[in-house]
Every structure is written in C-alpha cells, then in structure tokens.
N, C-alpha and C positions, 0 to 999 in steps of 0.2 A: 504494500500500500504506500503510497507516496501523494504527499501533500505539497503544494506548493503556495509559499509566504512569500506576499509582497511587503520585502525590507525599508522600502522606502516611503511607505505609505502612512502618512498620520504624522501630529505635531512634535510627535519624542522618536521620529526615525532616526536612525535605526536600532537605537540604544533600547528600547523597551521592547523589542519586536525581540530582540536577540535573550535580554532578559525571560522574554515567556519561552520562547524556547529553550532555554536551559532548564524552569521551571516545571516544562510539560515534558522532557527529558528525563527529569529528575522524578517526577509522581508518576511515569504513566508504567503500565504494567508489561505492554505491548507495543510498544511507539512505533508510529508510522516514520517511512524515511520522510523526512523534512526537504525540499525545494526552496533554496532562501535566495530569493532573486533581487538583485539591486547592484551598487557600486561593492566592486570586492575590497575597493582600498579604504571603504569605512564598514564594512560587514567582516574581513578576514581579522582587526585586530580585535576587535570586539569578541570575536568568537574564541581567540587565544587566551582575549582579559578572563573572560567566566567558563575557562575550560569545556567548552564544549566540543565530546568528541567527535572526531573529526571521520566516523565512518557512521556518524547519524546522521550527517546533514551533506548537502551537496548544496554549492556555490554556484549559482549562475550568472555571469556579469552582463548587469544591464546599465549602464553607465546616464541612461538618461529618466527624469522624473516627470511626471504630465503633473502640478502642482496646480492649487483648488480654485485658481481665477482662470485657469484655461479651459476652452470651448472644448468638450470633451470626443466629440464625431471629429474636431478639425486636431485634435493632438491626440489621438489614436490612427489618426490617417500618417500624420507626419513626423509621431515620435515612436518610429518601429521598435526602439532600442531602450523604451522605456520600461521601468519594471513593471505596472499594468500588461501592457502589449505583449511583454514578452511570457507572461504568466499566462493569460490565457491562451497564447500560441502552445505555451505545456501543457493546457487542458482541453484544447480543441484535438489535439494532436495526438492524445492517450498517453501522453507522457506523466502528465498528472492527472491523480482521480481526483482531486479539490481546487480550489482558488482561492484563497484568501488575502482582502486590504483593506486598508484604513487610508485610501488615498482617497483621490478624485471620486467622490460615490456618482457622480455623471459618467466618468469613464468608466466604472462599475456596470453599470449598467448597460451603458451602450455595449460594451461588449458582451458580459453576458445575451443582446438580445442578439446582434449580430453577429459575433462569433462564435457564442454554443449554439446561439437559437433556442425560441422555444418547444417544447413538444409537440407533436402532432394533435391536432383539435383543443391545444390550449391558446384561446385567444389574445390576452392579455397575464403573462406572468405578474405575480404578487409578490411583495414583502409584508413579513408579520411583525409581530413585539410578542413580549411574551407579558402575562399580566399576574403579576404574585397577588394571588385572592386572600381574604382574610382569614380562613381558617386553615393557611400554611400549605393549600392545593397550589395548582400553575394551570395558568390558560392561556389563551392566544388568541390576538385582537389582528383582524388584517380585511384591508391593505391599511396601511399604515404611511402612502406618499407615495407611492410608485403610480396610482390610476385616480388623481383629483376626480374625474369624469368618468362615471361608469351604468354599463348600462345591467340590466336584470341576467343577464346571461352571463356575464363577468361574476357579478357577486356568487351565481350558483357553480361556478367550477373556481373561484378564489371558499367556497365551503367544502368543497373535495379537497381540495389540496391542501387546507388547513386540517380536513378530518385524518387524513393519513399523516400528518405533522406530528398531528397529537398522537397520533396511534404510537409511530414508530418512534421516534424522537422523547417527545415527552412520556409516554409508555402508560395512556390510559384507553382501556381495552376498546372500550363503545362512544366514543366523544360525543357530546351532547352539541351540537347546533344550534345558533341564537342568530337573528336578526338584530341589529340592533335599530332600536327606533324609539319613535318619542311617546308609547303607548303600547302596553301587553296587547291590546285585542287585536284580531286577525282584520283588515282592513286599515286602520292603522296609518299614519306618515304619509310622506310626499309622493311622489308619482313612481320614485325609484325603488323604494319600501313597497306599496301597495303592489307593484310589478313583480317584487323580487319575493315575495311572500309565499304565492302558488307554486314556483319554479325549486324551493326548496322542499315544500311540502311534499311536491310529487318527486323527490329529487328519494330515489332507494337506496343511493348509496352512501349515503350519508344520517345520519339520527337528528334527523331536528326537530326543536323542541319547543319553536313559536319564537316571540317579538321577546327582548328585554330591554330596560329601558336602560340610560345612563348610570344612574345611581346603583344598578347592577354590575356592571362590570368588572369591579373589586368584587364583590358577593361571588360564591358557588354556584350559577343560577343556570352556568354554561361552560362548557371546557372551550369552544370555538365561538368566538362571534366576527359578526363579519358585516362590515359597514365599505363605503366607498373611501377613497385614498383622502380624500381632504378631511373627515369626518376622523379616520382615524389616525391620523397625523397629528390634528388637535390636541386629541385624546394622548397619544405620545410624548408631545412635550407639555401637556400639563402634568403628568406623569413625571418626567425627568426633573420637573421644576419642583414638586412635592420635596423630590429627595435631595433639591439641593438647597431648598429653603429650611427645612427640617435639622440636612447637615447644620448648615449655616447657621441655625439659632441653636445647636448641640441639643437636638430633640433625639431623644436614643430611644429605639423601640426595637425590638428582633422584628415586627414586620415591615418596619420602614425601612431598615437594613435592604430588604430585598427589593430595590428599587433601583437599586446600583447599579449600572447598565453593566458597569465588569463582571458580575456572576454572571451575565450570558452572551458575554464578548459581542457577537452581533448579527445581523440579520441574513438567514440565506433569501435568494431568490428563487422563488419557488414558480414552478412550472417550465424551469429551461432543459434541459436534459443532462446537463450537468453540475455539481454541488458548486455553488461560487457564494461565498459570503464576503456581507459589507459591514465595516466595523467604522463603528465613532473616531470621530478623528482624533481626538482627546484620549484612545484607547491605550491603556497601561498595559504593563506586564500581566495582571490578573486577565486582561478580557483577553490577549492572544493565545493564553491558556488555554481558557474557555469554547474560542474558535476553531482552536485546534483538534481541542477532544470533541465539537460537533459536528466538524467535518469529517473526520474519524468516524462518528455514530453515522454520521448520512451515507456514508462507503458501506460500515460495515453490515447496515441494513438493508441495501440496497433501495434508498428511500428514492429513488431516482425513477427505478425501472418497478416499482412498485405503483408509482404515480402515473409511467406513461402505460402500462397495462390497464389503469383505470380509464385512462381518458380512450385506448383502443375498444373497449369492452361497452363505452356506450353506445 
C-alpha cells in the first residue's frame, strides 16, 4: 500500500507534514509506504532531523508549489513540477492508492475532478465534515462547499455516498439518513427540500429517516445528513468557530474537545474513483496523522470500489 503526501502543502510546510509522518511511523501497526512529494533540499534534512527511516518513505522531487492566491485550472496546467500535479500524476497512474494536501484546496479539487475523474453515474462528487454528537457518537454532514447549487438528484446520491462513508469509514452498521430542513414534517422547506424529500424516500439503498431540523445536528437524531454545499459550509465554520471561541475563553469540556478539526485531519472527496483528501491549511502534525490513517482505512476497505459498485447497480 503506498500513500502519497503533498510536502508542501499548508502554512507549516514542510516541517509539520514530516512531523506527522514520523508520528504515524511511530503509532501505526502496519504503515503504508509513504510518497512525500515536494523540494528534496527542504524534505531530505528534515527527514534526517527526526530520524525517519529511510526504507519507509520515498522522496519524490517536485521542486515547484501552486501557492493559495493562484488560479488553480491555470497552475495545474503550467506548474507540471508542482507537488499537487505531480501527486496526483502518482495517483492517476497507480502509482499511489491515496493523495493527500493541505495546499491549494482549488487545485485539490480541480484535479481530483479532472485527473481521477468522477465515477460512473456520479454526477456531482461531495465533500463531508464529520459532526461529534453529544452523546460521544460521530456523524457526517455533506456537502459541506464543494456544490453551493444543487439540484434533488445531487443531494440523493451525495446520501449514498455518505451512507457507505459511515458504513465503512466510520463503522456504523445501518446509517440513518436525514434531510436537513427547517421542519420534521414531510413537505417541509424550499423547492430543493420539498424535491429532494421523495427521491430519498424511495431511495432502497440507503435508511432514511425523514426531515431534521438545525438544532438536531449535534443531537443522535441521524448518523448522515445531507443538505446543499452552501447550507453546509455555514454549518462548518460555525462549527470551527464554536471550538475556537471556546478554546479562546479556556472553556474545557471532553465534548468540545472534539471539534478540533486535527482529530480528523481532513476531508476526502467522495465520488471520484480514487481516495484524494483535503486538509486545513493550518493543518498540524496531529491532523497528517489523522489523514494518513484515513487514507489507509479508504485503501484498506476498498471504500472506492464499494461506492462505484453502488452507483453500477442502480
């Protein structure tokens, strides 16, 4: 298994990326070969500083960066030799089974959709968040900014592909399914909701469980909910603002704790055919950890080809 890390990607490159790799080195039981793509003459000394051995990881030098003010379609076209570009060139090409960065989340993207592409009969690939409920469960809120603009058929296969998230990934057996909207009863919400309401109802492959409203999302009320990219993007950084308001006035709780976007490094993109995740630019040693061992879990589960078997099978 072989995972490939973009070194250069995010505000503490490449000192903290090298960090969590020694860190996910050091915990893991079975460690995948690591891919650490970027400039070798600031990845090679680093790698000496915190001993990391030298037949766990493999060096590949990409000497140039696609940095976060850049047009991301026009420095993917013109920065062949960036650590982006050349990473997913390792994962388009079966070189690597993963992709992981903390760079440009435009160039993320655009290449995931361009260069993995999405699955067959997936129309609109999704990004999720993950949501620590209050009585110490995990759920998953998506899309979460990748689809502002979405139409009833998007939100009913971004509920498949969050029900298998939670299946395999987060490891609960029958994931419950929620709409989210501004009212439990079935009718319910804007033209988007009222639309996407039936389409999940008759949807078999997936357990859904009706409308929840706002105030439920923290609540057990759904392991999956699933709203349009602007709605849950909202929801996202009022979320992240919780835990840094919280930090900020040294408000200490074990559930606030799990807010920390590091305990779950960061987002894959779900429905391209192959594992690519985007992490916070601000991402520490803790969350490349984190990424590491969920890329590792999407390989070892084959969450990929479990997902485009569902989408052949309708």
């Amino acid at each position: 298994m072989t995972i490939c890390l973009d070194m250069m990607g995010g505000d503490f490159a490449p000192l903290e990326a090298v960090k969590g790799v020694r860190d996910y080195l050091t915990e893991a039981a079975n460690p995948a070969l690591l891919f650490l793509v970027g400039d070798e003459a600031q990845i090679n000394p680093l790698l000496q500083q915190f001993e990391i051995p030298a037949d766990k990881v493999k060096v590949i030098h990409a000497p140039q960066v696609i940095e976060y003010n850049e047009s991301p379609t026009k420095a993917l076209k013109e920065k062949q030799q960036s650590s982006i570009a050349v990473g997913f060139h390792l994962l388009a090409t079966g070189k690597a089974g993963a992709f992981i960065s903390a760079g440009n989340t435009g160039a993320m993207l655009v290449g995931a959709m361009y260069s993995i592409k999405p699955m067959e009969g997936v129309q609109r690939p999704t990004i999720s968040t993950i949501i620590p409920k209050d009585n110490g469960n995990t759920g998953l809120l998506l899309d979460v900014g990748l689809n502002a603009d979405c139409k009833p058929e998007h939100l009913n296969q971004f509920a498949l592909l969050g029900s298998l998230y939670a299946k395999n990934i987060l490891g609960i057996d029958n994931p419950r399914v929620a709409l989210l909207n501004i009212g439990e009863e079935e009718g319910k919400g804007n033209l988007l909701a009222q639309s996407t309401y039936p389409l999940l109802k008759e949807n078999d492959q997936i357990n859904f469980t009706g409308n929840v409203e706002g105030r439920d999302v923290f609540l057990d009320k759904a392991d999956v909910v699933v709203c349009d990219g602007f709605t849950g993007n909202v929801i996202l950084k009022m979320a992240e603002s919780i835990y840094e308001i919280t930090h900020r006035k040294e408000i200490k709780h074990e559930y606030l704790d799990r807010f920390n976007f590091e305990l779950y490094g960061g987002t894959p993109v779900l429905g391209v055919a192959k594992p690519v995740i985007i992490a916070h630019g601000i991402s520490k040693a803790k969350a490349f950890v984190a990424m590491i061992n969920l890329a590792q879990k999407m390989i070892e589960t084959d969450l990929m080809g479990k997902m485009k078997a569902s989408f052949e099978s309708k």
